[in-house]
C-alpha positions as CSV (number, residue, x, y, z in Angstrom):
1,X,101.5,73.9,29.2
2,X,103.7,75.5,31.7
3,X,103.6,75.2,35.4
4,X,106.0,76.4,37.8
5,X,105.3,74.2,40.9
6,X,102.2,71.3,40.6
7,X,98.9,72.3,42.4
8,X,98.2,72.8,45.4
9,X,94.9,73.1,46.2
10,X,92.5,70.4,48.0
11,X,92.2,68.1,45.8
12,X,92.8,67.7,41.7
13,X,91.8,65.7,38.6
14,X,89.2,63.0,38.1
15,X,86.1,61.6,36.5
16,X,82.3,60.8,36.0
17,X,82.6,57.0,36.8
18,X,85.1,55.0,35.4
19,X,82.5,53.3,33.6
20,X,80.9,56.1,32.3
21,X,84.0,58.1,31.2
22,X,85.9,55.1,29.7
23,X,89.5,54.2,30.4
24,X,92.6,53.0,29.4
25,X,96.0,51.3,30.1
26,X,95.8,49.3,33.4
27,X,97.9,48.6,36.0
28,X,98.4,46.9,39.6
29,X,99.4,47.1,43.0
30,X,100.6,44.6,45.7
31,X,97.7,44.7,47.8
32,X,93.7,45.3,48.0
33,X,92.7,49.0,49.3
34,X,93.5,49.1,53.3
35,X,90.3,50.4,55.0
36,X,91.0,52.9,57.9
37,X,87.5,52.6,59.6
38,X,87.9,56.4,60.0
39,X,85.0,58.0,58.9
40,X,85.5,60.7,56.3
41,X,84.2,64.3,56.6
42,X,81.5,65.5,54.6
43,X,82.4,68.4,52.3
44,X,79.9,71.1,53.2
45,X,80.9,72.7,49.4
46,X,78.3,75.0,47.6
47,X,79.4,74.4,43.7
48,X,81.2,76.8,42.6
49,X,83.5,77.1,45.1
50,X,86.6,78.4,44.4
51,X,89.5,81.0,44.7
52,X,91.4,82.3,41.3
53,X,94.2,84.6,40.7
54,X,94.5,88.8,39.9
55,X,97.3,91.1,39.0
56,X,95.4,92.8,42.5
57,X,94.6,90.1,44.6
58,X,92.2,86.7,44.7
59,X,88.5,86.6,43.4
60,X,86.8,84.1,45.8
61,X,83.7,82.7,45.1
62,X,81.3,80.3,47.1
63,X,77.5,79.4,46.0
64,X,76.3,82.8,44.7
65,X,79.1,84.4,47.2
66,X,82.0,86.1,45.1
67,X,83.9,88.4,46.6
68,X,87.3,90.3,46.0
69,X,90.2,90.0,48.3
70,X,93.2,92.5,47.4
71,X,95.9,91.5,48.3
72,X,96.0,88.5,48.7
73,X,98.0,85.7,47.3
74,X,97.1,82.1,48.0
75,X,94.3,80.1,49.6
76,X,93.0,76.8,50.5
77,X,89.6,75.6,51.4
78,X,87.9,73.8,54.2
79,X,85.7,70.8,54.5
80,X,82.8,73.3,55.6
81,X,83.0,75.8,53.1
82,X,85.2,78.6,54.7
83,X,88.5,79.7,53.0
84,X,92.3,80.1,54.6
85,X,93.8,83.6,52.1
86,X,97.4,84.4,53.0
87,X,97.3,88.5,53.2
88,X,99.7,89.4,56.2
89,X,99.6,86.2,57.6
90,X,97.0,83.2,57.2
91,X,93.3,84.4,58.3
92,X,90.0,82.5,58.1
93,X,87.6,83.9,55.5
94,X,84.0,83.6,55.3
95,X,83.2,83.9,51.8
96,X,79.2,84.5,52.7
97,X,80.1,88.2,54.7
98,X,83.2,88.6,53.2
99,X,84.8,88.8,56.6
100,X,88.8,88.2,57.1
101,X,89.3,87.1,60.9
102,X,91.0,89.9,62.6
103,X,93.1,87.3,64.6
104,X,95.9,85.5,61.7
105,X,96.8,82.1,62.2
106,X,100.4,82.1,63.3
107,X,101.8,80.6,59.9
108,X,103.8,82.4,57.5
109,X,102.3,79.8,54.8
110,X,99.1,78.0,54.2
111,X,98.8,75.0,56.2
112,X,98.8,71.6,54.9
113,X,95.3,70.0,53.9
114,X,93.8,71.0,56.9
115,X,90.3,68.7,57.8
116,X,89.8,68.5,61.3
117,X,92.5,70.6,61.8
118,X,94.8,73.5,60.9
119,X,98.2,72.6,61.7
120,X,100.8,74.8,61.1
121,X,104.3,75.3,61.8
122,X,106.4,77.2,64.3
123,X,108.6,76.7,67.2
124,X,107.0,73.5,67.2
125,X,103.9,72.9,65.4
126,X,100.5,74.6,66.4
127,X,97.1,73.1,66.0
128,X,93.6,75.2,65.4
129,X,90.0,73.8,64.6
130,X,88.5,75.1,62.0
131,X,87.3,77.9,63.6
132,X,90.4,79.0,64.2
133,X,90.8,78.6,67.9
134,X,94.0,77.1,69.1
135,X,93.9,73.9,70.6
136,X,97.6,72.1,70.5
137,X,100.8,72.8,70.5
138,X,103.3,69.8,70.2
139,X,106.8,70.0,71.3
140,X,108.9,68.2,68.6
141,X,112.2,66.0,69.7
142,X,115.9,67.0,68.7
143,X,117.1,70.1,67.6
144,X,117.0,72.3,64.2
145,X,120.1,71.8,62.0
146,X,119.6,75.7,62.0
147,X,120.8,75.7,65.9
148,X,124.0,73.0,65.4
149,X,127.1,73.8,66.1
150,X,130.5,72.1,65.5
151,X,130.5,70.7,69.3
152,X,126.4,69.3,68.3
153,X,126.1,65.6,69.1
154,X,125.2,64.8,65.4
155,X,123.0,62.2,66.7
156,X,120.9,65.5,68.0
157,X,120.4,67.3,65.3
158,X,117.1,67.1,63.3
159,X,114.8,68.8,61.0
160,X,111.1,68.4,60.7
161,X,109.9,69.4,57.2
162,X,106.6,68.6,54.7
163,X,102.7,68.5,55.4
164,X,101.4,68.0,58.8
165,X,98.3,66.3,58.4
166,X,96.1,65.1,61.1
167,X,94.1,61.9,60.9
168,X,91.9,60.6,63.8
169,X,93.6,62.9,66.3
170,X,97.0,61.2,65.5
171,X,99.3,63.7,63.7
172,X,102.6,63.0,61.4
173,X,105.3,65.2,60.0
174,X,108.8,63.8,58.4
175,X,112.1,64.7,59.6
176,X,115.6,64.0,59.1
177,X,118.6,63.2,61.1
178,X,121.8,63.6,61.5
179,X,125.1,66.2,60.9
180,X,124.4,69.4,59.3
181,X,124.6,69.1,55.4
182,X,128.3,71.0,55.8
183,X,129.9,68.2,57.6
184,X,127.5,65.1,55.2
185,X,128.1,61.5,56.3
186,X,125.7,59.1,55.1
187,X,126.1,56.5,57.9
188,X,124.8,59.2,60.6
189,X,121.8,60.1,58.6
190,X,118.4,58.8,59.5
191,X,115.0,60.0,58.3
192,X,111.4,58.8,58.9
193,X,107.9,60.0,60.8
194,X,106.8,61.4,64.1
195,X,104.0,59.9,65.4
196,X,101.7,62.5,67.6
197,X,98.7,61.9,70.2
198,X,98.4,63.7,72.9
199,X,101.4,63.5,75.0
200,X,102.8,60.5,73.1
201,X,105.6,60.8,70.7
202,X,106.3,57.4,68.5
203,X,109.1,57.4,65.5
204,X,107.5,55.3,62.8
205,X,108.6,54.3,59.4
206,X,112.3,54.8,60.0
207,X,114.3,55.1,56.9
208,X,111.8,53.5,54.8
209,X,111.9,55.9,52.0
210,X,108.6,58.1,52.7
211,X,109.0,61.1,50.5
212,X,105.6,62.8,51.3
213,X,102.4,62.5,53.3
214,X,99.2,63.0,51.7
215,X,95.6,63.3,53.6
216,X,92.3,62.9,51.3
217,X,90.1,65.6,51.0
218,X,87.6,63.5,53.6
219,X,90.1,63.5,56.4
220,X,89.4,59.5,56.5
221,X,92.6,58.1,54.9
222,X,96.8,58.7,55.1
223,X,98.7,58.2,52.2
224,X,102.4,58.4,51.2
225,X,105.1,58.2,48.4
226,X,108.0,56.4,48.6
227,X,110.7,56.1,46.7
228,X,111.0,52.2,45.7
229,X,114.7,51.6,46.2
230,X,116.4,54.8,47.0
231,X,116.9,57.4,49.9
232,X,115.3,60.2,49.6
233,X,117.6,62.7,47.6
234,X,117.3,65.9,46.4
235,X,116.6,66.3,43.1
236,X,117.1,62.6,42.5
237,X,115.0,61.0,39.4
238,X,114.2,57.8,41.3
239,X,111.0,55.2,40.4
240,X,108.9,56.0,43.6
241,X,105.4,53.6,44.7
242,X,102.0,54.5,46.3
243,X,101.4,52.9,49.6
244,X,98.8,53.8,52.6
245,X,99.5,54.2,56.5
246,X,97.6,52.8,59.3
247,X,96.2,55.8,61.6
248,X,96.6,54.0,64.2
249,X,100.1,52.8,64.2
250,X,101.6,55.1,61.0
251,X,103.1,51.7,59.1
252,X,102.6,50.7,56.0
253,X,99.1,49.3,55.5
254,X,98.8,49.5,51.7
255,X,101.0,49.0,49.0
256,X,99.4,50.1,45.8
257,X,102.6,50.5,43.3
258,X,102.1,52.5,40.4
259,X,100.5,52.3,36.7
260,X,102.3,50.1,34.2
261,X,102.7,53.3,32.5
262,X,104.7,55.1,35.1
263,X,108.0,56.1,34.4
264,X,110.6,58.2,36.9
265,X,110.2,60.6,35.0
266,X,106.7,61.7,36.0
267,X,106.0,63.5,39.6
268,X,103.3,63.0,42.0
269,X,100.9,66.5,41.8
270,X,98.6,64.6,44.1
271,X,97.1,61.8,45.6
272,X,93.8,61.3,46.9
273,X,91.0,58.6,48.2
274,X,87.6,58.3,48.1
275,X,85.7,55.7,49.6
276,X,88.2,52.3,48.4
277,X,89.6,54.0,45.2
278,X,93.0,55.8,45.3
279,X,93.7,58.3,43.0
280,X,96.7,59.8,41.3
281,X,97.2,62.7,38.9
282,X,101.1,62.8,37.6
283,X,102.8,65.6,35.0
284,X,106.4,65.2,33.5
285,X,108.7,68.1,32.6
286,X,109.8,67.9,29.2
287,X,112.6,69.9,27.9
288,X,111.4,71.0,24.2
289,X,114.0,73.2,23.7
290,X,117.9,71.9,25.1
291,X,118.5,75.7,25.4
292,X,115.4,76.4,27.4
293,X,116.1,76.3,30.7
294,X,112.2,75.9,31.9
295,X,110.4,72.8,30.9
296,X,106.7,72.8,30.0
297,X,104.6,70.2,31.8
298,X,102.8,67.6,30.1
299,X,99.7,65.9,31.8
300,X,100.2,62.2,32.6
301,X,96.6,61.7,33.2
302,X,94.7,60.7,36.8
303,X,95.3,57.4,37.6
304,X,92.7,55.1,39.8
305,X,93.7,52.5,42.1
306,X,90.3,50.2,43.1
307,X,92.1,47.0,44.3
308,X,92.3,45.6,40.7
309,X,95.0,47.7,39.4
310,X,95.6,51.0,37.9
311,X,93.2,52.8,35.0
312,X,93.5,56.1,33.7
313,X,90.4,58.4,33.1
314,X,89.9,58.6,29.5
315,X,90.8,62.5,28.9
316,X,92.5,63.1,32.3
317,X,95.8,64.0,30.1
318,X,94.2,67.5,29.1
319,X,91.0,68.3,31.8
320,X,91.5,68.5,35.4
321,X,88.4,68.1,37.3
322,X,87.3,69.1,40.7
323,X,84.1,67.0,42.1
324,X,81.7,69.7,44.2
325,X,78.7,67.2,44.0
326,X,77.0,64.3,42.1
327,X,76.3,66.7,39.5
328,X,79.1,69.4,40.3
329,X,82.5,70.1,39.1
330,X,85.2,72.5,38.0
331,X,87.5,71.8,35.2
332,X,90.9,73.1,34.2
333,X,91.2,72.4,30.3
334,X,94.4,72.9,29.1
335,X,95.1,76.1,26.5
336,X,99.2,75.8,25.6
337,X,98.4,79.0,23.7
338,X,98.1,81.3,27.4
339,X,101.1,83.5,28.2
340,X,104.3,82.3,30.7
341,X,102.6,83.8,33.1
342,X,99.5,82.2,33.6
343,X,98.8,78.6,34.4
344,X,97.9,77.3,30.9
345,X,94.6,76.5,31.7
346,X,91.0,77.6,30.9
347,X,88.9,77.2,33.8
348,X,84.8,76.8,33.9
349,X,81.9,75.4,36.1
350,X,80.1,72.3,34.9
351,X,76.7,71.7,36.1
352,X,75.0,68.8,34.5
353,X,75.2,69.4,30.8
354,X,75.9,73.1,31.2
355,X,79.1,75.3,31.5
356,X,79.8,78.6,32.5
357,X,83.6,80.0,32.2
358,X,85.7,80.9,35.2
359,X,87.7,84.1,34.8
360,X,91.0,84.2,36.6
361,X,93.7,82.0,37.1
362,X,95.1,79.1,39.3
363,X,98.5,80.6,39.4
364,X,99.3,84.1,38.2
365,X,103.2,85.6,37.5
366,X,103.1,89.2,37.2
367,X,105.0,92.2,38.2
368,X,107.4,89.9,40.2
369,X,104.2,88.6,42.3
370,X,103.4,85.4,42.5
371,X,99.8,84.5,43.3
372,X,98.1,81.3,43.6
373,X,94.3,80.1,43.4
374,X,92.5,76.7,44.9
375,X,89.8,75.0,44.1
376,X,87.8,73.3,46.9
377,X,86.1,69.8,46.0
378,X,87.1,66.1,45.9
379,X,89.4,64.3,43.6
380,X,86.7,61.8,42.8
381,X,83.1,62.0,42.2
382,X,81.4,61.6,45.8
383,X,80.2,57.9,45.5
């Protein structure tokens, strides 16, 4: 199966009930799940809901809502039902009228998981509700590496970089300090998290080798990879953990580790939580060919963390699944027999014991456009 980037969409991959679905190979962590007391968001989500790829545009679908937007070329869903599409900027879409806003976000990309809030990026970084109103913008510290100069104070110069998700009215975003990547010196580079309430500003996690945030699809829970040993590094193949933040002071309040079957060779596509289960769904690139340049990507399975240690869901390595409801649920099957440019995927709707196929695509690679669906749901069954 080939895949150009992993998903991106709300959430990914997972299954029935462990018990029901089987699984396999365990693992462990250091620590029991951390409990936030933050309480998650329902997912207002009619099944199917869901945005997929065309040479023209998106096909976005909500309930018995399916609408065409041309055009456009990526989305992301909400916790109540209504879509971001990127078409000349980021705009609100209500798939029930099939209204764009007229008013577009100020983003030139799709905001990270967005909950109880929009955040986005920009001089600083802007927050909306969901309704798209602005209601923050947050100054950040330092200065863009962008801006230095040979007479910068190295110590000044910063970059702010990754998701920007918002838990419990505290927000977080990563950045990076030191001399401009011209002038490298290891001993004047610092990296870690920006802590934002209100008017307060704390640096958290500093130089502890967080590599990404990750909020779950319920808004109630922050978690993070880390690379185990090493700094982060680009393009580095380093063994990298699973740990969880505490909203309230952004350190470390879980360490979950990965499954015995981990190598560093696999990447993180996602990581989710529902309820006190912690779930992971990993690919590795594999070179088939030493004179192909582009690896395909083979499905390491979803992982679930639950205190106990790690289990994969029994057939996790060749369905993704998207949980809309107890009885609700898209899937992504794999097909290695789809062309380059298409996702390698066959998508359909599962309700109960029935299926109906999805046309379109998650990502599509045509004509020199690049255009990307999302589907809206949980990573786990709602419990």
């Amino acid at each position: 199966m080939r895949r150009t980037r992993p998903f991106i969409p709300l959430s990914i991959a997972t299954a029935v009930g462990l018990a029901l679905l089987g699984c396999s190979a365990s693992g462990s962590g250091e620590d029991g799940v951390f409990e936030t007391g933050v309480e998650p968001v329902p997912l207002d989500i009619e099944a199917p809901t869901y945005a997929v790829a065309t040479p023209r545009g998106l096909t976005v679908r909500a309930g018995q809502h399916q609408r065409f937007v041309p055009n456009a070329v990526d989305a992301a869903w909400l916790p109540n039902g209504t879509a971001l599409v990127r078409r000349d900027g980021v705009r609100l879409y209500d798939p029930a009228t099939g209204r764009l806003a007229g008013t577009a976000i100020a983003a030139h990309e799709l905001p990270s998981r967005a909950v109880t809030r929009i955040t986005t990026w920009g001089d600083g970084i802007t927050a909306y509700d969901l309704s798209g109103r602005k209601v923050a913008t947050y100054d950040l510290p330092g200065i863009s590496s962008d801006e230095a100069s040979e007479d910068t104070d190295p110590t000044k110069v910063r970059d702010y970089h990754g998701a920007i998700p918002t838990i419990d009215g505290a927000t977080f975003v990563r950045w990076t300090s030191g001399i401009s990547w011209a002038d490298w010196d290891e001993e004047q580079y610092d990296y870690g998290v920006l802590r934002i309430e209100g008017d307060e500003r704390e640096e958290v996690l500093v130089n502890e080798r967080i590599i990404g945030l990750y909020l779950s699809a319920d808004g109630a829970a922050l978690l993070a990879l880390r690379n185990r040993k090493t700094d982060p590094c680009g393009g580095c193949n380093v063994t990298q953990e699973i740990v969880e933040l505490d909203p309230e002071t952004g350190q470390i309040a879980g360490r979950y580790g990965m499954p015995d079957a981990y190598t560093k060779n696999w990447d993180v596509d996602a990581i989710d939580k529902v309820g006190d289960r912690v779930a992971v769904r990993f690919h590795e690139p594999v070179w088939e060919d030493e004179d192909d340049p582009s690896p395909t990507d083979a499905q390491r399975g979803t992982w679930v963390y639950d205190g106990d240690g790690w289990t994969m869901v029994k057939g996790s390595d060749t369905e993704l699944t998207w949980w809309q409801g107890p009885d609700d649920r898209i899937v992504a099957r794999v097909d290695d027999s789809e062309p380059t440019t298409e996702d390698g995927f066959d998508l359909f709707w599962v309700h109960g014991d029935r299926e109906t196929p999805i046309e379109g695509e998650l990502d599509l690679f045509k004509r020199r456009t690049s255009r990307y669906g999302a589907v809206a749901g949980q990573l786990l069954r709602p419990e």
